[in-house]
C-alpha positions in Angstrom: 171.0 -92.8 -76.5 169.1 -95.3 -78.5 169.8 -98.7 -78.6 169.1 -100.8 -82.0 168.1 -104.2 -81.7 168.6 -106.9 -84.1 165.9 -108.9 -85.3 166.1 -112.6 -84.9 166.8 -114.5 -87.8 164.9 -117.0 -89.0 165.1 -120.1 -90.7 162.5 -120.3 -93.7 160.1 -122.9 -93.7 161.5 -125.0 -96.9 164.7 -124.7 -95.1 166.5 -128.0 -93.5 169.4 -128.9 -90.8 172.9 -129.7 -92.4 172.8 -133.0 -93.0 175.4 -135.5 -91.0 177.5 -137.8 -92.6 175.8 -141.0 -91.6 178.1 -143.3 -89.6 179.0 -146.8 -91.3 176.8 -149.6 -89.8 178.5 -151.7 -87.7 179.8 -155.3 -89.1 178.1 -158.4 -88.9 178.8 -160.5 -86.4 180.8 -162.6 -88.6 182.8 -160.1 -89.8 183.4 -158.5 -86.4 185.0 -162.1 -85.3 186.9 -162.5 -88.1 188.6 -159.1 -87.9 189.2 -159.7 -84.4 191.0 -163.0 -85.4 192.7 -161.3 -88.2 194.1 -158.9 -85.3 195.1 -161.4 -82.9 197.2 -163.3 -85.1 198.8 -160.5 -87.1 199.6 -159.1 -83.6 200.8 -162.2 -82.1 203.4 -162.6 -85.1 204.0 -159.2 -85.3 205.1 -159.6 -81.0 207.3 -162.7 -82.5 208.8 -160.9 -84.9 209.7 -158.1 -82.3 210.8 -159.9 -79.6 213.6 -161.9 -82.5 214.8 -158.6 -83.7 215.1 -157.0 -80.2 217.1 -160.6 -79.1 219.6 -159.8 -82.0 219.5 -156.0 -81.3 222.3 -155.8 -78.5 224.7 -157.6 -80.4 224.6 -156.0 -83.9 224.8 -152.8 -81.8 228.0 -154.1 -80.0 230.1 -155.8 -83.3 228.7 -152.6 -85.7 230.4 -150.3 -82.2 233.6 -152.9 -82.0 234.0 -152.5 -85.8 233.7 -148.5 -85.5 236.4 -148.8 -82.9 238.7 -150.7 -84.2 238.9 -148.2 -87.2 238.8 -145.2 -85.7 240.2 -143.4 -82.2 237.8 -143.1 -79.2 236.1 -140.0 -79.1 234.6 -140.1 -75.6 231.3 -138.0 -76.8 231.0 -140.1 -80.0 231.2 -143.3 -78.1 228.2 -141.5 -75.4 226.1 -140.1 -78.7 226.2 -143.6 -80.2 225.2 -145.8 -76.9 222.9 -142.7 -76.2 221.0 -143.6 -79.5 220.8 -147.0 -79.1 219.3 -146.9 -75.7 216.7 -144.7 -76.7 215.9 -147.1 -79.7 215.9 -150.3 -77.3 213.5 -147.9 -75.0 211.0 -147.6 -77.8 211.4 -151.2 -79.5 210.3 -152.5 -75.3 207.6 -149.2 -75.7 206.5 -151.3 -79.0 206.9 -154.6 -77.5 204.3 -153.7 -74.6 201.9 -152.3 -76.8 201.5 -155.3 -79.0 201.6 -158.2 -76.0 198.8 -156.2 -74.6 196.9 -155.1 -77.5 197.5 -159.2 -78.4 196.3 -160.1 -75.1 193.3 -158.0 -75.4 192.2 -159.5 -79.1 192.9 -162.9 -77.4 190.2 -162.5 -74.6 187.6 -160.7 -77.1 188.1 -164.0 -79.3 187.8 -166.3 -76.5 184.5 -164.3 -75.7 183.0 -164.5 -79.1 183.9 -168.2 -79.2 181.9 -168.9 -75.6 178.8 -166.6 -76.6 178.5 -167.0 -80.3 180.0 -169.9 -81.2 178.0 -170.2 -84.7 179.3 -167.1 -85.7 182.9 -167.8 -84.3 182.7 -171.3 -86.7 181.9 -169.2 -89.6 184.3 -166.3 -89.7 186.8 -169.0 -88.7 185.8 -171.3 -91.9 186.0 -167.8 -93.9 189.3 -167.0 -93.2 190.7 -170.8 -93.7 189.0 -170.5 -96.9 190.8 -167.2 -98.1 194.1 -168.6 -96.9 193.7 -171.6 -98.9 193.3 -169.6 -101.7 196.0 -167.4 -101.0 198.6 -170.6 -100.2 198.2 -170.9 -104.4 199.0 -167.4 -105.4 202.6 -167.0 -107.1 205.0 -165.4 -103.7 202.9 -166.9 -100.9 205.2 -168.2 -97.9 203.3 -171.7 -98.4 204.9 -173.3 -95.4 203.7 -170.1 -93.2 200.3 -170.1 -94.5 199.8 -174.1 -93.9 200.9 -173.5 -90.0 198.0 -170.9 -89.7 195.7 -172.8 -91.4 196.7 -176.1 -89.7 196.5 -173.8 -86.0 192.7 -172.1 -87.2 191.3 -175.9 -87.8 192.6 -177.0 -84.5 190.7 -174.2 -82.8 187.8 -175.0 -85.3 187.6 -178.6 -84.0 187.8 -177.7 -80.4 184.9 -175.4 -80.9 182.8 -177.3 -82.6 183.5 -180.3 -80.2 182.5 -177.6 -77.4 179.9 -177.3 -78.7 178.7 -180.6 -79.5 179.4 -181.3 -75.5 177.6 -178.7 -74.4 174.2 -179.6 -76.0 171.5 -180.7 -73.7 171.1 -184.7 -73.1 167.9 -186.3 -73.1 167.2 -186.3 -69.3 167.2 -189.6 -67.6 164.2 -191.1 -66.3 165.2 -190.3 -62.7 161.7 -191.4 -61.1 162.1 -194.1 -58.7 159.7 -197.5 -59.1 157.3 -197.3 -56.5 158.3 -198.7 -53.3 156.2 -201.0 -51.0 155.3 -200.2 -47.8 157.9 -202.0 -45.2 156.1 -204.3 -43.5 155.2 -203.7 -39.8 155.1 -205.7 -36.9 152.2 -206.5 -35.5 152.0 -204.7 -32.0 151.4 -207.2 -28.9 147.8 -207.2 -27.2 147.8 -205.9 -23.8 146.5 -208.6 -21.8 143.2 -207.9 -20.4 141.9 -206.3 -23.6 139.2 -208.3 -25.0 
């Protein structure tokens, strides 16, 4: 029996590798700090926001049930279906609740690290994104009185790192060499009697 063998292909010499998509270059350093500023405080209000609406939760759930229940005759499996489906939303609102206090928490220490190790950088994307609130505040629709508290919160973290900064730079070193000392007097010793 014969066996047939394939040749190997080959690639022609003209020919080339698919090319990759190239991968986006990272941010600046700026921009990387102000995104993860952007993060922390959209995710910090976003976890006020939550924890609000999940304090209000149990008793819209309870007058919207004493309402149904007043109207209608208890139906035993109704009544289970119904609290059934609210505990299994409250389970996922606490679920979503988790997430965004430790993705918050997260963004918060990545900040704070940016702000100890590049603090030039940190003062810039903070200056950026008081300058595009500002603008913001005077579009038509903007929650003024929101945008001010954020504003007024990013200058107080402004100040603080620029005064850590200004703390933290080297003073002139004190002139810590003592002026030179004489030598204590010392006593003259006594002459043994008999030396001449």
């Amino acid at each position: 029996m014969k066996v047939r063998r394939h040749k190997a292909r080959r690639r022609s010499r003209g020919a080339t590798a698919p090319a990759r998509p190239p991968t986006p270059p990272p941010p600046d350093l700026t921009t990387e700090i102000e995104q993860s500023v952007e993060a922390r405080d959209k995710l910090e209000a976003g976890a006020a926001r939550l924890k609000a609406a999940r304090g209000q939760s149990r008793s819209a759930f309870l007058r919207s049930f004493a309402a149904e229940i007043s109207a209608v005759m208890i139906d035993a499996i109704c009544v289970l279906d119904r609290f059934a489906a609210w505990r299994a939303q409250e389970a996922r609102a606490t679920q979503a609740a988790e997430a965004l206090y430790q993705l918050s928490a997260m963004f918060k220490e990545r900040v704070e690290w940016f702000k100890s190790n590049s603090k030039g950088e940190a003062s810039a994307a903070l200056l950026q994104i008081i300058e595009r609130l500002t603008a913001e505040r005077d579009k038509p629709g903007a929650d003024g009185s929101a945008i001010d508290k954020r504003i007024g919160r990013l200058q107080a973290e402004l100040e603080s790192l620029s005064a850590a900064s200004t703390s933290a730079t080297p003073r002139q070193p004190k002139d810590k060499t003592k002026p030179a000392s004489r030598p204590a007097p010392s006593k003259a010793q006594p002459r043994e009697r008999g030396d001449n």
